[in-house]
Backbone as a printed PyTorch tensor [residue, N CA C, xyz], in Angstrom:
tensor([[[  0.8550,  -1.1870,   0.0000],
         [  0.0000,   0.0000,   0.0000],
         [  0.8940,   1.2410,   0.0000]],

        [[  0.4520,   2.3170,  -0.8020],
         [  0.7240,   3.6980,  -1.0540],
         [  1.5250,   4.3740,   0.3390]],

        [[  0.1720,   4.2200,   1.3310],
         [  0.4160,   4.7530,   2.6900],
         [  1.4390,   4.2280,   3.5610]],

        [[  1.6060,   3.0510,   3.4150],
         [  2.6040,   2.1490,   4.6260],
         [  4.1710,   2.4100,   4.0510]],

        [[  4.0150,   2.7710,   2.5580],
         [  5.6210,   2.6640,   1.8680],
         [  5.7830,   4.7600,   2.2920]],

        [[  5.2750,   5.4120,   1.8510],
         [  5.2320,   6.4280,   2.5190],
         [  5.9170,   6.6720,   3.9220]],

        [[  5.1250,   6.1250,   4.8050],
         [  5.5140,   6.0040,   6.4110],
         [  6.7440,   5.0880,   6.4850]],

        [[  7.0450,   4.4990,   5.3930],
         [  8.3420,   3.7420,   6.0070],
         [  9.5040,   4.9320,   5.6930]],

        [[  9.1000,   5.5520,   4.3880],
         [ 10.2130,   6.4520,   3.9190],
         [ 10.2630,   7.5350,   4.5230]],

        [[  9.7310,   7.9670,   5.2180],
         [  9.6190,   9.4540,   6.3160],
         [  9.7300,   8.6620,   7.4220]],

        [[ 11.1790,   8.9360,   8.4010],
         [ 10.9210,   8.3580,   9.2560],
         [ 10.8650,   9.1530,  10.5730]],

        [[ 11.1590,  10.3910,  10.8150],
         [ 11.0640,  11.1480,  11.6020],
         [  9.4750,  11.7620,  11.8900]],

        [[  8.7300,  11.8650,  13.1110],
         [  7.8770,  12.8840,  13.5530],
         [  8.1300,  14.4530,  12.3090]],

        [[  9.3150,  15.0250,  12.6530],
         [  9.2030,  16.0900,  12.5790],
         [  9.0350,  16.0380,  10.8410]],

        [[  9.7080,  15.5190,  10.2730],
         [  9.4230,  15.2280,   8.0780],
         [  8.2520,  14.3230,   8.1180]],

        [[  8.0580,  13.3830,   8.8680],
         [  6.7390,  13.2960,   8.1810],
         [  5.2790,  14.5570,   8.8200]],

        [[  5.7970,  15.3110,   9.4530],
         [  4.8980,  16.7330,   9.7570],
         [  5.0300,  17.7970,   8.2930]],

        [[  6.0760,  17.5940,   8.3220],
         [  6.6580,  18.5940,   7.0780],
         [  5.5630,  18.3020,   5.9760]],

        [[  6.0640,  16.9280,   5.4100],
         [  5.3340,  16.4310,   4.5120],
         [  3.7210,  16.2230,   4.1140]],

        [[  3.3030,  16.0630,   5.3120],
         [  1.6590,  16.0360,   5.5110],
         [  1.1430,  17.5460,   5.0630]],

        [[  2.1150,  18.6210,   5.8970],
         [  1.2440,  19.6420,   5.7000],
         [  1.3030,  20.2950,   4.7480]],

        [[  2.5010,  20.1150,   3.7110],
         [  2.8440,  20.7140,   2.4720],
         [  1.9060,  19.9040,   1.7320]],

        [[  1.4840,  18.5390,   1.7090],
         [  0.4310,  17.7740,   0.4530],
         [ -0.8140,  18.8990,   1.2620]],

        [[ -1.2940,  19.4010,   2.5700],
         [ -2.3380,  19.8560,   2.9750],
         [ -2.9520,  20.9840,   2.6530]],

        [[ -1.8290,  21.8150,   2.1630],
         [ -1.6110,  23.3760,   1.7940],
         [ -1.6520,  22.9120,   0.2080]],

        [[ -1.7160,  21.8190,  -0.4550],
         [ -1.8820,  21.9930,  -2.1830],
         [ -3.1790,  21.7850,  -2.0950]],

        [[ -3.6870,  21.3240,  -1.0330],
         [ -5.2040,  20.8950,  -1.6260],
         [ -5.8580,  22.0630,  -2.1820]],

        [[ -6.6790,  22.3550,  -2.8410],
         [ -7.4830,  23.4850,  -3.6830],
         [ -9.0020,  24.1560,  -3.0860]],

        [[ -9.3500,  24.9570,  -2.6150],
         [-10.0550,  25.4050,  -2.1270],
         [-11.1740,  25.0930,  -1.9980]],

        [[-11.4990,  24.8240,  -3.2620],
         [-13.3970,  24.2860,  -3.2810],
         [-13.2830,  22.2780,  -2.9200]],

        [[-12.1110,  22.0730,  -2.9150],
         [-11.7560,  20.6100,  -2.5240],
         [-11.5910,  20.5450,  -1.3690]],

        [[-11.0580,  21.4670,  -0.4950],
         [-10.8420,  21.3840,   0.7020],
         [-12.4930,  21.8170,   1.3620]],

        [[-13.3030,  22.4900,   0.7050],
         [-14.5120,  23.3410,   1.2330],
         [-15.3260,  21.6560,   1.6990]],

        [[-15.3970,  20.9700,   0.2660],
         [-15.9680,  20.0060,  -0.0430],
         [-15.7150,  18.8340,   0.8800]],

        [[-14.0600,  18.8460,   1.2380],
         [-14.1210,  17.4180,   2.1870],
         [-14.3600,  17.8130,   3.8360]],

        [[-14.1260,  19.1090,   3.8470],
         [-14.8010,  19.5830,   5.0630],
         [-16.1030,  19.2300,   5.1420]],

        [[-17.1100,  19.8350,   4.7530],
         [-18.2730,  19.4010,   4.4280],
         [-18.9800,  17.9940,   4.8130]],

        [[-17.5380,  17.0590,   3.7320],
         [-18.8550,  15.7070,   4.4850],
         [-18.1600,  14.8770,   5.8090]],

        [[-16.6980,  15.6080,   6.0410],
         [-16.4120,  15.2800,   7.6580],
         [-17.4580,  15.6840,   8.5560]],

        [[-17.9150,  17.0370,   8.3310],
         [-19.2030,  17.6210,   9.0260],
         [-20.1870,  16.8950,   9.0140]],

        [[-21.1270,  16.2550,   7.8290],
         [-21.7830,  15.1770,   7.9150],
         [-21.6900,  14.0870,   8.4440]],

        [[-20.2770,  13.5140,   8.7890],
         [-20.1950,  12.4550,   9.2910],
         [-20.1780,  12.6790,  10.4420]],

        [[-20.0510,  13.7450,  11.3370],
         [-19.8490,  13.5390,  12.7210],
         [-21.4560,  13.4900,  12.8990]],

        [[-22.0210,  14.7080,  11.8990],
         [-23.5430,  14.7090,  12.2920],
         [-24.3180,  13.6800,  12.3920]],

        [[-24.0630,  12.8180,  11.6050],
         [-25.0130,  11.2750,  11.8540],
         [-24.1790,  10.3350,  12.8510]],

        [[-23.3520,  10.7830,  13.5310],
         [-22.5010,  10.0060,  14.6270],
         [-23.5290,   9.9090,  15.8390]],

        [[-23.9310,   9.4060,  16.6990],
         [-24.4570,   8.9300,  18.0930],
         [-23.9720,  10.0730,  18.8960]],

        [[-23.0220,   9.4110,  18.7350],
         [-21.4780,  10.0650,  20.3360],
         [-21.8790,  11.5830,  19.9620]],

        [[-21.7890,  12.1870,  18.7840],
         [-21.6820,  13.4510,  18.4760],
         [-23.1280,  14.0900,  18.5760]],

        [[-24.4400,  13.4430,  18.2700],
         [-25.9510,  14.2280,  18.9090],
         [-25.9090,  13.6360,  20.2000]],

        [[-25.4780,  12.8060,  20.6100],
         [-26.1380,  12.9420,  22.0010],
         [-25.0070,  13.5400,  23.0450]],

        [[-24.1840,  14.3850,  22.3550],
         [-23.1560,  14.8750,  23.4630],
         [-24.0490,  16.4320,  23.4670]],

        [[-23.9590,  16.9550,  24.9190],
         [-24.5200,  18.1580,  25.3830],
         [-23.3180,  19.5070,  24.7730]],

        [[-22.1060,  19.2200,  25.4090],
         [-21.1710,  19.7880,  25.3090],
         [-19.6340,  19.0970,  24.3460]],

        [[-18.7730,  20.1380,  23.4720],
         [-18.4930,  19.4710,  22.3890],
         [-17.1270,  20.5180,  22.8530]],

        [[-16.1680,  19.9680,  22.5690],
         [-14.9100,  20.8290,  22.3700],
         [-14.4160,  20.9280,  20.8350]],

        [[-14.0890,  21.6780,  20.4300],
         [-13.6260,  21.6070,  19.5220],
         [-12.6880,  22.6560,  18.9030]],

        [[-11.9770,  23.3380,  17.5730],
         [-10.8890,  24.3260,  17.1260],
         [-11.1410,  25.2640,  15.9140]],

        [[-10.8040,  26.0760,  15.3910],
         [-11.3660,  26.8880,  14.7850],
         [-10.0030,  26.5890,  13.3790]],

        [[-10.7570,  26.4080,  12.5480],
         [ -9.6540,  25.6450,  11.2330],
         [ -8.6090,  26.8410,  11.3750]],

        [[ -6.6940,  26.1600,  11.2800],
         [ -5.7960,  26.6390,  11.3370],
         [ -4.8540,  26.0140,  10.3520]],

        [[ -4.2630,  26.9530,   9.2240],
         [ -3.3610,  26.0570,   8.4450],
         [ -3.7970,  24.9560,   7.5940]],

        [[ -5.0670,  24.9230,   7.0040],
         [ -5.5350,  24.4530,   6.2150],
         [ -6.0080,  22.6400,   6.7400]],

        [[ -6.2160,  22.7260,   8.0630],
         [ -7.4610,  21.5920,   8.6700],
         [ -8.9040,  21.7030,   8.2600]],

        [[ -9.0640,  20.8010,   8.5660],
         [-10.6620,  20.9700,   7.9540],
         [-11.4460,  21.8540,   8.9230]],

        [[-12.7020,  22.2570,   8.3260],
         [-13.1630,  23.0170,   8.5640],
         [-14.1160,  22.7410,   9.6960]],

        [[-14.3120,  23.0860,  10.4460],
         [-15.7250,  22.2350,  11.4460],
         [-17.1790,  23.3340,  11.6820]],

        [[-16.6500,  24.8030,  10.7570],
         [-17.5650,  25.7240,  11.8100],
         [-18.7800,  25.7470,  11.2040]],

        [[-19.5660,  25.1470,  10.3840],
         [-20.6630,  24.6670,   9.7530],
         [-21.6010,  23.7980,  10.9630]],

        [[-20.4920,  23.0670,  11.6900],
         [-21.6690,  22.6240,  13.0510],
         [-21.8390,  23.5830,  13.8700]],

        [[-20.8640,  24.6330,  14.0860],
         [-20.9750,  25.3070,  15.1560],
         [-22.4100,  26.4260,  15.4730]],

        [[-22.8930,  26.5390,  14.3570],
         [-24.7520,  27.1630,  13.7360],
         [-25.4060,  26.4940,  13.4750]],

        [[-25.2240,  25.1640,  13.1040],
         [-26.3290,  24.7820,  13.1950],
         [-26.9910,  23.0480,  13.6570]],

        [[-25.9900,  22.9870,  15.0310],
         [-26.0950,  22.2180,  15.8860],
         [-27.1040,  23.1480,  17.3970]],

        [[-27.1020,  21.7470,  18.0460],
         [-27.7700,  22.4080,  19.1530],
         [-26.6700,  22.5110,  20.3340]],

        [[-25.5140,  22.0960,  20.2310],
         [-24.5450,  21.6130,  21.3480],
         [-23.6720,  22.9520,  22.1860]],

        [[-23.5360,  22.9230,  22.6610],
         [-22.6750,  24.2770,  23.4110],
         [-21.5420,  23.5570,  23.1060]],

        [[-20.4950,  25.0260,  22.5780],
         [-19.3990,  24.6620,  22.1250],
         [-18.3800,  25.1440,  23.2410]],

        [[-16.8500,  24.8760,  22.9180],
         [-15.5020,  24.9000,  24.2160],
         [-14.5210,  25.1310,  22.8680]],

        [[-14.0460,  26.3040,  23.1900],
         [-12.5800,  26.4860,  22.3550],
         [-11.6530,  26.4850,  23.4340]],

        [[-10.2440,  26.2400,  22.9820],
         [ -8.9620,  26.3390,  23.3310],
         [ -8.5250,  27.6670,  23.7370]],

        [[ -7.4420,  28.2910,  24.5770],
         [ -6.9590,  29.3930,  24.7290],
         [ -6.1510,  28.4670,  25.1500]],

        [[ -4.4670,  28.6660,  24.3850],
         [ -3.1000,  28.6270,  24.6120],
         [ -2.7410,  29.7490,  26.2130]],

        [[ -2.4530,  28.8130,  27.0530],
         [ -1.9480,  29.5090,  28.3210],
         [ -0.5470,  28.8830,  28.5100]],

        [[  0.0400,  29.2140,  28.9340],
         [  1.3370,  29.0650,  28.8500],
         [  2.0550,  27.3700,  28.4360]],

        [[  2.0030,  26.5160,  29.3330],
         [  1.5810,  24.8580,  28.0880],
         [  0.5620,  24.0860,  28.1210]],

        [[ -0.3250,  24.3710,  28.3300],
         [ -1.9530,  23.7120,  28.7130],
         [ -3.2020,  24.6560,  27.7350]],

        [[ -3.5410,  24.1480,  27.7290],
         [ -4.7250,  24.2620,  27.0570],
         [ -5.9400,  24.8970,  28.0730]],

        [[ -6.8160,  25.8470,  27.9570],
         [ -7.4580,  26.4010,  28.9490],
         [ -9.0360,  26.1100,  27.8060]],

        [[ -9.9870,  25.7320,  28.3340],
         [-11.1210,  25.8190,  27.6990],
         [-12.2680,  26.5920,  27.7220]],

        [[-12.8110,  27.5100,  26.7050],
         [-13.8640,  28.7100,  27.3220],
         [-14.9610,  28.4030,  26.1380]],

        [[-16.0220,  29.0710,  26.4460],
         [-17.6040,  28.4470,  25.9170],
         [-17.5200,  29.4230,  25.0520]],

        [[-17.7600,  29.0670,  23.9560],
         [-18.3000,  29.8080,  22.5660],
         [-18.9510,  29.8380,  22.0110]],

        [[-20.1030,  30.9860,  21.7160],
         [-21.2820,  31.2020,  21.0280],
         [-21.0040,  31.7760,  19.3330]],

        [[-21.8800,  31.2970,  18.3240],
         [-21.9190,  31.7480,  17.2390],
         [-21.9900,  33.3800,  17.3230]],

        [[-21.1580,  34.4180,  16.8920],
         [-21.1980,  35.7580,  17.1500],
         [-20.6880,  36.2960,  18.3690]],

        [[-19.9250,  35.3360,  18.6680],
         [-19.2110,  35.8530,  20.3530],
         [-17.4350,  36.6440,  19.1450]],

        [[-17.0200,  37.6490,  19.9210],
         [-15.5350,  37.6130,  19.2050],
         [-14.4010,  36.6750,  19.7540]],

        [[-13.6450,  36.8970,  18.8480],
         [-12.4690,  35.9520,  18.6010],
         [-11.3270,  37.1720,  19.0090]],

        [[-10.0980,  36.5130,  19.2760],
         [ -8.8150,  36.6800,  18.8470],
         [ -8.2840,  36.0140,  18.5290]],

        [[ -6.8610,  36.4770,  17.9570],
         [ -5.6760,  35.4630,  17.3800],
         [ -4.2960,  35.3410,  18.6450]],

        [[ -4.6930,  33.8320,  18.9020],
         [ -3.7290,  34.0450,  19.8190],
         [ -2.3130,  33.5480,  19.8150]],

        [[ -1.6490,  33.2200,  20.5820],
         [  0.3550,  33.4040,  20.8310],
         [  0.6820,  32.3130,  19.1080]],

        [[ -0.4180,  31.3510,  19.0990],
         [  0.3410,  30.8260,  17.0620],
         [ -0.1480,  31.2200,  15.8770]],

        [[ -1.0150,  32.4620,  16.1950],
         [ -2.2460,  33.0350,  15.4260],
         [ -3.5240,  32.1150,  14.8920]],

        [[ -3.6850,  31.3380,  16.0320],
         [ -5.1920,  30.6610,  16.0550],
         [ -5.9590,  31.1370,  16.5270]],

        [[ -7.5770,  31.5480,  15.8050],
         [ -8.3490,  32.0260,  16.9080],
         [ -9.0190,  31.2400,  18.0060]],

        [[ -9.2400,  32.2960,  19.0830],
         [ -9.6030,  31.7610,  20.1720],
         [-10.6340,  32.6290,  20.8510]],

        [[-11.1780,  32.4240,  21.8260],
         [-11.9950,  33.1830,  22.8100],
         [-11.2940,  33.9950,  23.2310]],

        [[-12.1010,  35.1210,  23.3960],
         [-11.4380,  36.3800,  24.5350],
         [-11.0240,  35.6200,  25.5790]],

        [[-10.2060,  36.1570,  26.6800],
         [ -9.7300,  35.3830,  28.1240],
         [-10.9890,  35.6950,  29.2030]],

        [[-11.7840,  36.4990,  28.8370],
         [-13.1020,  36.9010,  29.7260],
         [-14.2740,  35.9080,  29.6550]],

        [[-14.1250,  35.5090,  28.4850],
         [-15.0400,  34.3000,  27.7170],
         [-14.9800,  32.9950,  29.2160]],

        [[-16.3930,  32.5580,  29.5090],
         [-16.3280,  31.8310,  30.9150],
         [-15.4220,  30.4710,  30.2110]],

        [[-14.8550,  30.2820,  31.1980],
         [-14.1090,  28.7070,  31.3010],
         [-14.8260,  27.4380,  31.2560]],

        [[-14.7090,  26.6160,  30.5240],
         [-15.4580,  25.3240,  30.6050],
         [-15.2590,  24.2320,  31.3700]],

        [[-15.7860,  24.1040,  32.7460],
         [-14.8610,  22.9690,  33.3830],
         [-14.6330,  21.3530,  32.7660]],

        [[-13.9060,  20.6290,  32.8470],
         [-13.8920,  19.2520,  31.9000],
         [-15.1780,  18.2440,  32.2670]],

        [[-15.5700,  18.5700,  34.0180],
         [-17.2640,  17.9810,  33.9050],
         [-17.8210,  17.8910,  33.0460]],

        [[-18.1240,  18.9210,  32.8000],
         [-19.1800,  19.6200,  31.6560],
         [-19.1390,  19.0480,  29.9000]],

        [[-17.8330,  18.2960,  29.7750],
         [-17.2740,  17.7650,  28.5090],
         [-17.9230,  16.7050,  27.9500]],

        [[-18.4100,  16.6880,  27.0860],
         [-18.6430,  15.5430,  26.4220],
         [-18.3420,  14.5420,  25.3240]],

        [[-17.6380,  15.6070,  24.6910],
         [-16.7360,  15.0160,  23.6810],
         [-15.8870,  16.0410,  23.0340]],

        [[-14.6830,  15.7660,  22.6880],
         [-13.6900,  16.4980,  22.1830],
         [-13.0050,  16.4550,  20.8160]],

        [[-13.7150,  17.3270,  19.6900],
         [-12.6520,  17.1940,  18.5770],
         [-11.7790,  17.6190,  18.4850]],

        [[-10.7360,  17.0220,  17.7600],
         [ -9.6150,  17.4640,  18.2090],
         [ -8.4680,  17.6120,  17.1400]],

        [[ -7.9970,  18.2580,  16.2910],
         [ -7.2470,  19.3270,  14.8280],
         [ -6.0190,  18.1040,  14.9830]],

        [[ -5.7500,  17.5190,  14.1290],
         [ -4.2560,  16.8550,  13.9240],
         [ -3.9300,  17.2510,  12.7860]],

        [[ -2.7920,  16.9190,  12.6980],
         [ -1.9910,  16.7540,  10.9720],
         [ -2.2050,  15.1750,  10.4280]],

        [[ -2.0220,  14.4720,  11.1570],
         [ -2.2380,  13.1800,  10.7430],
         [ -3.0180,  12.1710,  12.0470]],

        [[ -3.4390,  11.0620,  11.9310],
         [ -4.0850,   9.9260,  12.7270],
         [ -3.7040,   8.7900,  12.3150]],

        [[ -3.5950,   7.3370,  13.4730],
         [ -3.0530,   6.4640,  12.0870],
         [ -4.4680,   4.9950,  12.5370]],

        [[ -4.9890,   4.3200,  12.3470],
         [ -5.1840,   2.9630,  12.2920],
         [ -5.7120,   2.7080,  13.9650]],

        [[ -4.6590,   3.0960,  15.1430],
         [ -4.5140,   2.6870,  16.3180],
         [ -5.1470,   3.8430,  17.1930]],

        [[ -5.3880,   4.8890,  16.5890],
         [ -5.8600,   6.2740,  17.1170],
         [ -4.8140,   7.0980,  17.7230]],

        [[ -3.2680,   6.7500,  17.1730],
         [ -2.8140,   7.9340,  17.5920],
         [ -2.4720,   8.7360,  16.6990]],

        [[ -2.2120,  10.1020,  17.0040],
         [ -2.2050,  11.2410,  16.5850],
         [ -0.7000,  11.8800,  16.5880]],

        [[ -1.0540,  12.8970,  15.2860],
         [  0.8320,  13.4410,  15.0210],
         [ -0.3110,  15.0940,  14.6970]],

        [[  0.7660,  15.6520,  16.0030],
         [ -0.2280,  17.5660,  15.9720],
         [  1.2420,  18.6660,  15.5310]],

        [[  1.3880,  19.1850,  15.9350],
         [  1.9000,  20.2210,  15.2520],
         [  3.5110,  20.2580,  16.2170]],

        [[  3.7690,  19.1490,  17.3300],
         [  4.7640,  18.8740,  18.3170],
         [  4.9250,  20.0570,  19.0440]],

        [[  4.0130,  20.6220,  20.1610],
         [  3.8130,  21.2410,  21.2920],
         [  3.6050,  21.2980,  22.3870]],

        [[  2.5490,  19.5050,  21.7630],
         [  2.5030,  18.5610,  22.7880],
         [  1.0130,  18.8650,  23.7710]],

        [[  0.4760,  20.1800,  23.6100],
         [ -0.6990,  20.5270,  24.0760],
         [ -1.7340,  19.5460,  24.2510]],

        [[ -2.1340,  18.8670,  23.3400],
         [ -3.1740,  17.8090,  23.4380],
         [ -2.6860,  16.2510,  24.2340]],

        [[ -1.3120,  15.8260,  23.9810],
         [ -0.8150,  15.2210,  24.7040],
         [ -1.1380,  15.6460,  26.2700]],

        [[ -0.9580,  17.0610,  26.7170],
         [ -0.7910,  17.3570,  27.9570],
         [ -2.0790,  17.0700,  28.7750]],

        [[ -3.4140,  17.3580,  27.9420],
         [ -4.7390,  17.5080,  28.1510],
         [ -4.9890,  16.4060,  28.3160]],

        [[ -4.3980,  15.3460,  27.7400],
         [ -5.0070,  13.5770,  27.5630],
         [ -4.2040,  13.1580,  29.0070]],

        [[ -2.8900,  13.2790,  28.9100],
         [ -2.4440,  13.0320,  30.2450],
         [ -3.0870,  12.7290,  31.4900]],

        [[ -3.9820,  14.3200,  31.6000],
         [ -4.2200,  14.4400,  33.1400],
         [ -5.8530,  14.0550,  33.0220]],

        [[ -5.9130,  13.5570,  34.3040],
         [ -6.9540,  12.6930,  35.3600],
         [ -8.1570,  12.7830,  34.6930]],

        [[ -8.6270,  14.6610,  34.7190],
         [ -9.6830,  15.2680,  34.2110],
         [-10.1820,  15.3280,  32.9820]],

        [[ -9.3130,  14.9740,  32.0780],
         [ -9.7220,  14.9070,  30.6580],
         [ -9.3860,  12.9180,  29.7650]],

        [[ -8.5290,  12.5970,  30.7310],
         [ -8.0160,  10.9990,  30.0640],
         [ -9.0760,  10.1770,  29.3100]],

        [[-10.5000,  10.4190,  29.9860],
         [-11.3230,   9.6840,  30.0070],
         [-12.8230,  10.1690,  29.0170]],

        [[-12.4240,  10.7720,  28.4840],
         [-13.1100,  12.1780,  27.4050],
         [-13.2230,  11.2520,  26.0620]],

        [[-14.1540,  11.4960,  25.1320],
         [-14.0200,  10.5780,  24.0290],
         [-13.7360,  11.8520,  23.5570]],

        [[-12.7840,  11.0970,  22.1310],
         [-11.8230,  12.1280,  21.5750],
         [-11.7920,  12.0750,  20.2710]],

        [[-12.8290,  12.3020,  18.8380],
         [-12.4980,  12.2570,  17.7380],
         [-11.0520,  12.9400,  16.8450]],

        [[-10.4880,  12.2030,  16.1450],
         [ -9.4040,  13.1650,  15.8640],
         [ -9.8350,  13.3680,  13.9770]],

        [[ -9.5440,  14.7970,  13.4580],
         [-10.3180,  15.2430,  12.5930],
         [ -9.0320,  15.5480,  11.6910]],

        [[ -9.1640,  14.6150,  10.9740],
         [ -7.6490,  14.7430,   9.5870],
         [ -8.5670,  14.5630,   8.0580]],

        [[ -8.3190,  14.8750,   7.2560],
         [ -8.1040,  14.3800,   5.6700],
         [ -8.1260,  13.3730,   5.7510]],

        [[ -8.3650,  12.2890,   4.5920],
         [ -8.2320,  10.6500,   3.9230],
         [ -7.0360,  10.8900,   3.8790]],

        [[ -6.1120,  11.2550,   3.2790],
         [ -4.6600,  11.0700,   2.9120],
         [ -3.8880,  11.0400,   4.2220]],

        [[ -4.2010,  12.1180,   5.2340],
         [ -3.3870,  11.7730,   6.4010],
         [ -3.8720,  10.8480,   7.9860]],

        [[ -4.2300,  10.1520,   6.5340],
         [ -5.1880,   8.2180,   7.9710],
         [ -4.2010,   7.5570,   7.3490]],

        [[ -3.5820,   7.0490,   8.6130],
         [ -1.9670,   6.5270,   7.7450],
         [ -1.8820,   5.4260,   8.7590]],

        [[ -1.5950,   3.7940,   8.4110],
         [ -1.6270,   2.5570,   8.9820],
         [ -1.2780,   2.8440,  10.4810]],

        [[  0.2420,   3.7410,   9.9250],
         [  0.9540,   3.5510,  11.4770],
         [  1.9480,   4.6510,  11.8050]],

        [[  1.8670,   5.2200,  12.7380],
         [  2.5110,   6.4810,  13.0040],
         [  3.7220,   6.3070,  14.2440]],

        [[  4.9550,   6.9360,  13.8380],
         [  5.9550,   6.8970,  14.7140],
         [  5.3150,   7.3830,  16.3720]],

        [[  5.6140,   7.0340,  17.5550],
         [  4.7040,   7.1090,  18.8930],
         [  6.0120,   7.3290,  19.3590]],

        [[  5.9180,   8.1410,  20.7380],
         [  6.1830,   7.7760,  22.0300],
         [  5.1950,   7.8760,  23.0150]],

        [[  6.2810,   7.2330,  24.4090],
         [  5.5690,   6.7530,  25.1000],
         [  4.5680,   8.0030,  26.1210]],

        [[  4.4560,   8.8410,  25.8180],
         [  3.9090,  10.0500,  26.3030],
         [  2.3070,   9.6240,  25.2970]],

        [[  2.2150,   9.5520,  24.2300],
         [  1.0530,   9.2810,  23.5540],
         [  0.2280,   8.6880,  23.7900]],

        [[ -1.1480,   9.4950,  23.7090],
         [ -2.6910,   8.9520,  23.8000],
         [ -3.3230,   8.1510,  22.6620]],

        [[ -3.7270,   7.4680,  22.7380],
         [ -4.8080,   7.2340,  21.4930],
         [ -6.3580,   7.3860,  21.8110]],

        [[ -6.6670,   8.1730,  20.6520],
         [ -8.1470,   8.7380,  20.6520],
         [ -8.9820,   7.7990,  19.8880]],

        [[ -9.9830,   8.0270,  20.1300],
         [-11.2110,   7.0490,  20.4670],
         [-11.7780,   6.7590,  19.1160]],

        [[-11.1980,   7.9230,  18.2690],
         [-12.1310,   7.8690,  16.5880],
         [-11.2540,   8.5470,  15.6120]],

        [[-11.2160,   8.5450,  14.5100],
         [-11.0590,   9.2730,  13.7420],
         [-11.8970,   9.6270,  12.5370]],

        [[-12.1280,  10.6090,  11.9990],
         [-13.0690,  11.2910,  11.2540],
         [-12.2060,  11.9020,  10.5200]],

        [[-12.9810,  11.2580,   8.6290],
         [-12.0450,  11.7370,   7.8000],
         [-13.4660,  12.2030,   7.1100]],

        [[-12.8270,  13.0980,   5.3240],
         [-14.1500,  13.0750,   4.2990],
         [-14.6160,  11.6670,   3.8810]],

        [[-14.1800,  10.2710,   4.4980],
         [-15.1950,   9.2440,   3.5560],
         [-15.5760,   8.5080,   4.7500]],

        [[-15.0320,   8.6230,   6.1900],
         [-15.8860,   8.1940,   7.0060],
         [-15.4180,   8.2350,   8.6670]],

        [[-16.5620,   8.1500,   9.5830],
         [-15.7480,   7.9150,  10.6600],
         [-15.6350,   6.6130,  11.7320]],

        [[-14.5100,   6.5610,  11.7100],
         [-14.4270,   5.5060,  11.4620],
         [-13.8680,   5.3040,  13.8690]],

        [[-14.4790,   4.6130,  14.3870],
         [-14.2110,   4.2120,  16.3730],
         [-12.9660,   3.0550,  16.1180]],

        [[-12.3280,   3.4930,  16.9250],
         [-11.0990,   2.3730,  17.1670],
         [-11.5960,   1.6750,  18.7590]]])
């Protein structure tokens, strides 16, 4: 297979990051609009995803797919990210609330924006560069989402991870710090590990 000879020939984290996101940045606009689109569909006919109250999720950065098509016209209360110094801080976001761009120029909630405690969580999507087969994940090496999976309060969170078809790849270089998430969701399907 295409994918496994690929992953053998990139053998580093950091080139096969390189590589993912440069094929990610050719994709073409109304192609990228399009596979956004039926990732969006697929979470929508997901279980896990209507019957969750509360939804975490990221605001497309660097040419990830797009998610903000649920964010109007779902019923779910949403949780964005705010980068705090290496953790991840979570605050509630309404359609028409403002944004900033924060410390990697992602937007985020104002810091006034209320905090979401991880109680309150119900499921978490979650922006990779790549996913592989086993549910783990290759992000941008910051390690942020690693940090979040780590601890007590969030370990236990179901966790879709939201990539492209091209970057669902058999098998991804790991260490032992790594989570594996619960799903992955591409444009042709989503698919529970």
């Amino acid at each position: 297979m295409l994918t496994l000879l690929f992953v053998k020939l990139v053998k580093t984290k950091a080139e096969l990051r390189r590589s993912l996101l440069k094929t990610r940045a050719s994709i073409p606009q109304a192609e990228w609009r399009e596979k956004s689109d039926r990732i969006c569909n697929h979470l929508q006919s997901s279980s896990l995803f209507t019957s969750a109250q509360t939804i975490l999720a990221y605001f497309s950065f660097r040419g990830e797919p797009d998610l903000s098509c649920l964010f109007t016209t779902t019923h779910q209360r949403w949780g964005f990210p705010r980068c705090v110094g290496d953790s991840l801080n979570w605050h509630i976001w309404k359609p028409g609330n403002s944004l900033q761009a924060g410390a990697y120029g992602i937007l985020e909630p104002y810091l006034d924006a209320p905090i979401l405690p991880s109680t309150e969580v119900d499921l978490i999507l979650v922006p990779a560069v790549a996913c592989d087969y086993q549910g783990y994940r290759l992000g941008y090496g910051g390690g942020y989402y690693d940090r979040l999976f780590s601890s007590a309060n969030w370990a236990t969170k179901p966790a879709i991870g939201i990539v492209f078809e091209f970057a669902y790849l058999q098998q991804l270089p790991i260490n032992s710090w790594d989570k594996p998430l619960q799903g992955i969701c591409t444009e042709t399907s989503l698919k529970m590990i």
